[in-house]
PDB file of N, CA, C and O in Angstrom, chain B, residues numbered from 101:
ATOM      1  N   UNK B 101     160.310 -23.650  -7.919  1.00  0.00           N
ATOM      2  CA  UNK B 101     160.602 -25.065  -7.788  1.00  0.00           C
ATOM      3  C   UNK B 101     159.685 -25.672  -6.731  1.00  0.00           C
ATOM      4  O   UNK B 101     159.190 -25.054  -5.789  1.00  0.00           O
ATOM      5  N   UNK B 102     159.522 -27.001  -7.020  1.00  0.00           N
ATOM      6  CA  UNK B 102     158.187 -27.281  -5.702  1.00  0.00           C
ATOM      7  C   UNK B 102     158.503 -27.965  -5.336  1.00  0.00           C
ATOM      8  O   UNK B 102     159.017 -28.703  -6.176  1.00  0.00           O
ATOM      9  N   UNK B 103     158.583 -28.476  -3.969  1.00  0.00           N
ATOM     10  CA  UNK B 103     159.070 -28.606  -2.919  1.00  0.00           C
ATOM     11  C   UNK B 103     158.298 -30.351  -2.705  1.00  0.00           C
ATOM     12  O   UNK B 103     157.084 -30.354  -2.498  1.00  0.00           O
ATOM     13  N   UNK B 104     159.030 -31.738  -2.764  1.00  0.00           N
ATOM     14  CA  UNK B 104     157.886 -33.252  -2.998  1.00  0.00           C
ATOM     15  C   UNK B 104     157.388 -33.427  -1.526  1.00  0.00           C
ATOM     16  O   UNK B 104     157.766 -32.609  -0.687  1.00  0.00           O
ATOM     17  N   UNK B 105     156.809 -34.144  -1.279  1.00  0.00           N
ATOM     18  CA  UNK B 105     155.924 -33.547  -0.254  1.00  0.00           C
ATOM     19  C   UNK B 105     154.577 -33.848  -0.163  1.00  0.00           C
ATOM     20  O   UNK B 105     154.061 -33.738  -1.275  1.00  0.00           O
ATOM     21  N   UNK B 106     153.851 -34.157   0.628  1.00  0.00           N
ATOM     22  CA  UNK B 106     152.388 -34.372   0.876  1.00  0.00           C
ATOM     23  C   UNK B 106     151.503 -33.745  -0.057  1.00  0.00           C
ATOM     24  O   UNK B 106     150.584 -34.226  -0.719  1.00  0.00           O
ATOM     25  N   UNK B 107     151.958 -32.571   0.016  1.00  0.00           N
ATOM     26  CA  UNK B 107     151.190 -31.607  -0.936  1.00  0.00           C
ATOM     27  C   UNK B 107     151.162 -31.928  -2.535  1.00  0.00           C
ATOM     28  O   UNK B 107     150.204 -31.725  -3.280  1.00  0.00           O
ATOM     29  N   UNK B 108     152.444 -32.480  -2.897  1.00  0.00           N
ATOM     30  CA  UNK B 108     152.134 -33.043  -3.997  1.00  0.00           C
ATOM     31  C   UNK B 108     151.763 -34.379  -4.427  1.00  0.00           C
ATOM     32  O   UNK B 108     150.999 -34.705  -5.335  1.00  0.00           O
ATOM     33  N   UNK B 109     152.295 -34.951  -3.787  1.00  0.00           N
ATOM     34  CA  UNK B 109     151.437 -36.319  -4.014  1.00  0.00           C
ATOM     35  C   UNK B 109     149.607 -36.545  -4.946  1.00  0.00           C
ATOM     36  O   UNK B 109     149.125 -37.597  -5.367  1.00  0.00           O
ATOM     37  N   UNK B 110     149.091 -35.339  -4.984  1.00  0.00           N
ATOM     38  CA  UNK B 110     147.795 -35.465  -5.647  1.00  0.00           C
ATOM     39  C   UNK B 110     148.264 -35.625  -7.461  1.00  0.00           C
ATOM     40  O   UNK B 110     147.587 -36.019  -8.410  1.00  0.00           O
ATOM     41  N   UNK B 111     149.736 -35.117  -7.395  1.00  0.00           N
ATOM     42  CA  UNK B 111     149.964 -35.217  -9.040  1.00  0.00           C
ATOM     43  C   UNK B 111     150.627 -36.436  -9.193  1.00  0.00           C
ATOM     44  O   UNK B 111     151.114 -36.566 -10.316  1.00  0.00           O
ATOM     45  N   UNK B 112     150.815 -37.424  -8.387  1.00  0.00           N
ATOM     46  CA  UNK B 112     151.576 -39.105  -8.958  1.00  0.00           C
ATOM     47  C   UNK B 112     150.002 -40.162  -9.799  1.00  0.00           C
ATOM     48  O   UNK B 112     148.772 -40.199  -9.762  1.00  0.00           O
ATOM     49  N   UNK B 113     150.953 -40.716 -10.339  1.00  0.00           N
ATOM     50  CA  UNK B 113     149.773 -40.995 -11.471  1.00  0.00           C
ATOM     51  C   UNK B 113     148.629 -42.386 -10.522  1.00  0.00           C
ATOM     52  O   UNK B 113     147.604 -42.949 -10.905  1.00  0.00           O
ATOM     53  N   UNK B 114     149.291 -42.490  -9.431  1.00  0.00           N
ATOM     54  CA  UNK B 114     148.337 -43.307  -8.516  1.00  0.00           C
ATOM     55  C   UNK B 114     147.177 -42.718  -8.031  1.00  0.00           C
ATOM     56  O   UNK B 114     146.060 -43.204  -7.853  1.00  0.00           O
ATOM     57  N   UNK B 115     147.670 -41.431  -7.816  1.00  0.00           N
ATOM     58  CA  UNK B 115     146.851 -40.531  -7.219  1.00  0.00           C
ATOM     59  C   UNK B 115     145.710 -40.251  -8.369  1.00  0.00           C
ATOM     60  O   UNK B 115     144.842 -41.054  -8.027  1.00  0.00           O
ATOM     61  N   UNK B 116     145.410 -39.848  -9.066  1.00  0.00           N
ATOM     62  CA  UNK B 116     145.267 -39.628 -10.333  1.00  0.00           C
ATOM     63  C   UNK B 116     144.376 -40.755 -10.563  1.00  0.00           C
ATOM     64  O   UNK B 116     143.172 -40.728 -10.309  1.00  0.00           O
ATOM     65  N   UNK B 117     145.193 -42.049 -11.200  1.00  0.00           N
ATOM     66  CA  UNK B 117     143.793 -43.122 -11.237  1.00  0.00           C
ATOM     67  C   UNK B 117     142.885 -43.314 -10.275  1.00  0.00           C
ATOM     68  O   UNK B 117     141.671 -43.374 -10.468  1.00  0.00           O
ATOM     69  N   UNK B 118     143.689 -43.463  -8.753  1.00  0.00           N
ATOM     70  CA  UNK B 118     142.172 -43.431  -7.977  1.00  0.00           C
ATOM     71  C   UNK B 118     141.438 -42.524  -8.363  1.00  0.00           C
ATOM     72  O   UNK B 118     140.296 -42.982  -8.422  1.00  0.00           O
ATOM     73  N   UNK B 119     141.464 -41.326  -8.705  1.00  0.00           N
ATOM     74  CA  UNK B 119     140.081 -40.017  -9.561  1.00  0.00           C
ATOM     75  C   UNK B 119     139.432 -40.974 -10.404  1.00  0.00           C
ATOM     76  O   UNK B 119     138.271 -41.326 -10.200  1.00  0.00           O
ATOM     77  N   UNK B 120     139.979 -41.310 -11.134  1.00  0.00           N
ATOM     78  CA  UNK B 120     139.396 -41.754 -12.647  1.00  0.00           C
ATOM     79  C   UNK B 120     138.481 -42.756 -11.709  1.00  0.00           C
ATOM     80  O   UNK B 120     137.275 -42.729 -11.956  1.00  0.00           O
ATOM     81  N   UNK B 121     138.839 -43.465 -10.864  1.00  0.00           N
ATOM     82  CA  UNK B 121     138.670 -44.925 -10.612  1.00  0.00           C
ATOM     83  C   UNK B 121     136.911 -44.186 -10.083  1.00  0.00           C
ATOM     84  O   UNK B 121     135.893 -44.644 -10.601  1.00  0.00           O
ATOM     85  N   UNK B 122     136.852 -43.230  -9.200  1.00  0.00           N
ATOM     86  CA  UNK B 122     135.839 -42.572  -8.290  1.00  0.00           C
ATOM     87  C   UNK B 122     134.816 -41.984  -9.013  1.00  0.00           C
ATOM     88  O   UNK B 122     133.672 -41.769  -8.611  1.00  0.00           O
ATOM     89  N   UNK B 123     135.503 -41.617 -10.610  1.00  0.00           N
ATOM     90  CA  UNK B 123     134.449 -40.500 -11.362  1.00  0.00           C
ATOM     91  C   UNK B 123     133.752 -42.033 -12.230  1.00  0.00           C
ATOM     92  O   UNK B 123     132.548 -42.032 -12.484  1.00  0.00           O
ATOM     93  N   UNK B 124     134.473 -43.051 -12.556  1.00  0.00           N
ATOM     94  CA  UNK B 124     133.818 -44.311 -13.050  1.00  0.00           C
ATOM     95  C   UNK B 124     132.443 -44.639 -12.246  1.00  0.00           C
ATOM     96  O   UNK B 124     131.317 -44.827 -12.707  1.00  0.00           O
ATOM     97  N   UNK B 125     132.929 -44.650 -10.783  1.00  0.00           N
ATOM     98  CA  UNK B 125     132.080 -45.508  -9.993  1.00  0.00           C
ATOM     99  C   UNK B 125     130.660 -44.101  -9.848  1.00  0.00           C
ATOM    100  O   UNK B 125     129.456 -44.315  -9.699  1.00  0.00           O
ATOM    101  N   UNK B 126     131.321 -42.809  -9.951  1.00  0.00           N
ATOM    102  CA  UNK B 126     129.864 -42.154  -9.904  1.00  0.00           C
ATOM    103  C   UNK B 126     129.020 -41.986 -11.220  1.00  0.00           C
ATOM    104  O   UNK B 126     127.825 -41.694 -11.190  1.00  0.00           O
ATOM    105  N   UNK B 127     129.773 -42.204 -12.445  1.00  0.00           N
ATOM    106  CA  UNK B 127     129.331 -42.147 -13.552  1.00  0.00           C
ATOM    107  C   UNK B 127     128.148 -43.525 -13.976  1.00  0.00           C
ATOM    108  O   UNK B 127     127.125 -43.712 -14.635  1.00  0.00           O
ATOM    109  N   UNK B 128     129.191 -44.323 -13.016  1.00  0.00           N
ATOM    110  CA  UNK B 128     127.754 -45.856 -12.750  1.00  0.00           C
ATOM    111  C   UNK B 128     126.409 -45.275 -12.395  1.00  0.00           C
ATOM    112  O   UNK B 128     125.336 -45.232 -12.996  1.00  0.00           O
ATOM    113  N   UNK B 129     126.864 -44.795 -11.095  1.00  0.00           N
ATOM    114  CA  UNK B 129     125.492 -44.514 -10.214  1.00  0.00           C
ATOM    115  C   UNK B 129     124.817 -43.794 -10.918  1.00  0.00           C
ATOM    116  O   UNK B 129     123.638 -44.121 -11.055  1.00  0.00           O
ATOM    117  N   UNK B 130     125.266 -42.675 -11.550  1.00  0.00           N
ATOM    118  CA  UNK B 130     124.439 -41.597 -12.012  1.00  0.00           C
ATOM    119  C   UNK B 130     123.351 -42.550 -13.352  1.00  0.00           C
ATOM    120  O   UNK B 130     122.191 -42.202 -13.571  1.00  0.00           O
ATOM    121  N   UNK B 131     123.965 -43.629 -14.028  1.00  0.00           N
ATOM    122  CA  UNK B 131     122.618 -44.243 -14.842  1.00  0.00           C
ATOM    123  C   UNK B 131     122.594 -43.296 -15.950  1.00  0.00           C
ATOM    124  O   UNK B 131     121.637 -43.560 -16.677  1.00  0.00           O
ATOM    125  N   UNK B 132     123.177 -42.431 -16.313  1.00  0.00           N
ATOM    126  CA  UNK B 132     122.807 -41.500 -17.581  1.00  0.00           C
ATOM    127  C   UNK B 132     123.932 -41.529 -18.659  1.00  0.00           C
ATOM    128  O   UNK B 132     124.892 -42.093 -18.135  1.00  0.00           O
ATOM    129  N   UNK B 133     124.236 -41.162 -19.948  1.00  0.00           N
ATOM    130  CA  UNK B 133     124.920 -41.152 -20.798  1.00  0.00           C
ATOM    131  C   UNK B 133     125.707 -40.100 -20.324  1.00  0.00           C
ATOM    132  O   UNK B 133     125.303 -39.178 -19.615  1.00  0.00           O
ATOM    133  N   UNK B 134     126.993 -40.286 -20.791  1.00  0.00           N
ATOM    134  CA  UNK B 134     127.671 -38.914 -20.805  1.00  0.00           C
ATOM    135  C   UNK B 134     128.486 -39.405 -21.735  1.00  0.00           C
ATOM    136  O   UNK B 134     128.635 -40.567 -22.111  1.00  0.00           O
ATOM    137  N   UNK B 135     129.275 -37.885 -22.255  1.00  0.00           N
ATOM    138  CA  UNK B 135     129.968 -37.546 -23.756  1.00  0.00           C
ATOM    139  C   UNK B 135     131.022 -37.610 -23.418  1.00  0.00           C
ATOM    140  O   UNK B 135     131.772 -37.337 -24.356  1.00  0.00           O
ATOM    141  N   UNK B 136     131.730 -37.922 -22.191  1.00  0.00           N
ATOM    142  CA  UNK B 136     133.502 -37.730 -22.209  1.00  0.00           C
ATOM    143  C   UNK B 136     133.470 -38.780 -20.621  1.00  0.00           C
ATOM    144  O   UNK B 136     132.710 -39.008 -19.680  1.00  0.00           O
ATOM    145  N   UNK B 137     134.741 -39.145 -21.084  1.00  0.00           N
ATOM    146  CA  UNK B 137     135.258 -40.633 -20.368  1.00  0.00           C
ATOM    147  C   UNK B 137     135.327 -39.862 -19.058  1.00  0.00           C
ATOM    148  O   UNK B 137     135.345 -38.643 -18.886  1.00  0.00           O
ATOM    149  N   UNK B 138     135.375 -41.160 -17.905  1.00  0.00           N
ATOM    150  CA  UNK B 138     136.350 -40.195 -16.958  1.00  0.00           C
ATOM    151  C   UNK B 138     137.649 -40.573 -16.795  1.00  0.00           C
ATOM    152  O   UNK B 138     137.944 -41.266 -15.821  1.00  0.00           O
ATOM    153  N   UNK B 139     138.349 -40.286 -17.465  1.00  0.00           N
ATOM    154  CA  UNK B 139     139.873 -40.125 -18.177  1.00  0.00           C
ATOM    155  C   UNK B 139     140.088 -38.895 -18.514  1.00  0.00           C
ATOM    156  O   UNK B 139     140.807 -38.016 -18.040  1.00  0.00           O
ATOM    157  N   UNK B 140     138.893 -38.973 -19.987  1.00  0.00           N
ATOM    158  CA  UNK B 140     139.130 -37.163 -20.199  1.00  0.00           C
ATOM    159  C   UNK B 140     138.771 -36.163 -18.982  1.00  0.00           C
ATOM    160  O   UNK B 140     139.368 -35.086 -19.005  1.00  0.00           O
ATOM    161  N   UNK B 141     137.621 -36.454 -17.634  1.00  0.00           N
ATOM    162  CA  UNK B 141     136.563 -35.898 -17.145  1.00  0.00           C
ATOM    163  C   UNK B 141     138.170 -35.515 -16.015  1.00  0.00           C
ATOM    164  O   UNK B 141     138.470 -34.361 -15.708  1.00  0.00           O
ATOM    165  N   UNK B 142     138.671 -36.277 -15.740  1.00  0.00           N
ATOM    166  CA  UNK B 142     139.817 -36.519 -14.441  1.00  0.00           C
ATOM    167  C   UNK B 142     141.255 -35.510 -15.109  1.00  0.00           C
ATOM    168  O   UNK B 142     141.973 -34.990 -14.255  1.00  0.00           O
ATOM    169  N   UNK B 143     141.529 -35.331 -16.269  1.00  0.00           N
ATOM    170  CA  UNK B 143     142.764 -34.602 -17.369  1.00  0.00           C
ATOM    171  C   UNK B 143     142.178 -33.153 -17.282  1.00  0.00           C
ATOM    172  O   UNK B 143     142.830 -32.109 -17.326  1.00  0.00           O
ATOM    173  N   UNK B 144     141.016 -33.269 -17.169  1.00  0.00           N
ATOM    174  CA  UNK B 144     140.693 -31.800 -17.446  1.00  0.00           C
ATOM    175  C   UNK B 144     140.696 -31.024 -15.651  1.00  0.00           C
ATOM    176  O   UNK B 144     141.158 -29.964 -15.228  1.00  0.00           O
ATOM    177  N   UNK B 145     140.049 -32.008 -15.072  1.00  0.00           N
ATOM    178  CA  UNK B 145     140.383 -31.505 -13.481  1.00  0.00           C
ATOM    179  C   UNK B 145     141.593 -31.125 -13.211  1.00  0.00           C
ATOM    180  O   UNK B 145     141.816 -30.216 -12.412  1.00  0.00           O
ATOM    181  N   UNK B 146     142.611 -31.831 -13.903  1.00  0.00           N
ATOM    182  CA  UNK B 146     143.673 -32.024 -13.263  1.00  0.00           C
ATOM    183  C   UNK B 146     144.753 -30.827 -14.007  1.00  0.00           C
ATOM    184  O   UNK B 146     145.665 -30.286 -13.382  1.00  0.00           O
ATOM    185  N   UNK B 147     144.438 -30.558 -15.437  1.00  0.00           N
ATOM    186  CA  UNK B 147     145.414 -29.528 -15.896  1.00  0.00           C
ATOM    187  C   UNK B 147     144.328 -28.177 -15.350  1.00  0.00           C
ATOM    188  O   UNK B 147     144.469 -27.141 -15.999  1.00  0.00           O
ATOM    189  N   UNK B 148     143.790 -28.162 -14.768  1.00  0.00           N
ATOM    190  CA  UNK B 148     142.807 -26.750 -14.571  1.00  0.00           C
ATOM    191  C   UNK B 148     143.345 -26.870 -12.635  1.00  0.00           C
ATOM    192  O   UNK B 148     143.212 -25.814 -12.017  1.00  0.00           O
ATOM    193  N   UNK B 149     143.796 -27.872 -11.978  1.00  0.00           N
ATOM    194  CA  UNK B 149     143.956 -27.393 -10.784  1.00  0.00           C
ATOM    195  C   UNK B 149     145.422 -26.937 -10.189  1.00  0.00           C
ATOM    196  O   UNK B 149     146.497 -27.493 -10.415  1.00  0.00           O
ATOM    197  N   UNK B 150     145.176 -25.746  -9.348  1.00  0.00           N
ATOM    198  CA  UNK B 150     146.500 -25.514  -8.473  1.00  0.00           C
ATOM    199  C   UNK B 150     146.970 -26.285  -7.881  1.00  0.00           C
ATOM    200  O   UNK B 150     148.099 -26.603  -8.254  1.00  0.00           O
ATOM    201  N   UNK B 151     146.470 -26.914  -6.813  1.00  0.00           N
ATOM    202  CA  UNK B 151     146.490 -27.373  -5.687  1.00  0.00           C
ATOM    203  C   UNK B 151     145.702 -28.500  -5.148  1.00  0.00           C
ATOM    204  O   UNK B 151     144.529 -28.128  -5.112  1.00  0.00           O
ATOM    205  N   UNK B 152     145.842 -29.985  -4.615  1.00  0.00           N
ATOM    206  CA  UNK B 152     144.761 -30.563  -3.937  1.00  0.00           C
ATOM    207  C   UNK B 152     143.628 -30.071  -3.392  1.00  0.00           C
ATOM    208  O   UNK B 152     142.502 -30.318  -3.822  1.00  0.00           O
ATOM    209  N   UNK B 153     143.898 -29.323  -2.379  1.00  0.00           N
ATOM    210  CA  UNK B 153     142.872 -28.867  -1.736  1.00  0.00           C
ATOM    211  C   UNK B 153     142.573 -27.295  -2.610  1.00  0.00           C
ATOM    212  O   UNK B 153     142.316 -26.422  -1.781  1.00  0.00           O
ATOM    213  N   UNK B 154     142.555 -26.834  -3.869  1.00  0.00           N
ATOM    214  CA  UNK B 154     142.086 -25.839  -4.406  1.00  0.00           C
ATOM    215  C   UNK B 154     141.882 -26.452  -5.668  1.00  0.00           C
ATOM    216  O   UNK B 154     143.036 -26.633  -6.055  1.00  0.00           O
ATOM    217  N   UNK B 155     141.015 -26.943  -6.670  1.00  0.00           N
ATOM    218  CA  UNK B 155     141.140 -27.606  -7.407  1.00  0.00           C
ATOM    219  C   UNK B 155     140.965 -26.228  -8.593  1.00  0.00           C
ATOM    220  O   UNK B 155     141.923 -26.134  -9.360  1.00  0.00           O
ATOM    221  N   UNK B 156     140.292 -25.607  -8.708  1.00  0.00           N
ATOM    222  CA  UNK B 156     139.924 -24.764  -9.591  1.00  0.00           C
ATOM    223  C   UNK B 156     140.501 -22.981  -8.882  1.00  0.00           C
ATOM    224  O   UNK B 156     140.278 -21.958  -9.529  1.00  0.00           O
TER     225      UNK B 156
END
């Protein structure tokens, strides 16, 4: 059972759009095409991580 808490807070869906919001703004900068949103780019971080601070 997990315990709510600082530690989780990286899984509330606020938390979460700010990602999306950050991988948008680098996906600007970067100037190049890419094949997957960052929606999908931020879903896939996010079912692949343990932990905030351990993402993979």
């Amino acid at each position: 059972m997990e315990v709510p808490g600082p530690d989780s807070d990286w899984r509330s869906p606020q938390f979460r759009q700010k990602n999306v919001a950050q991988i948008e703004d680098a996906m600007r900068m970067a100037g190049t095409p890419h094949s997957k949103s960052s929606t999908d780019m931020e879903n896939h971080a996010y079912v692949k991580a343990k932990s905030r601070n351990r993402p993979f």
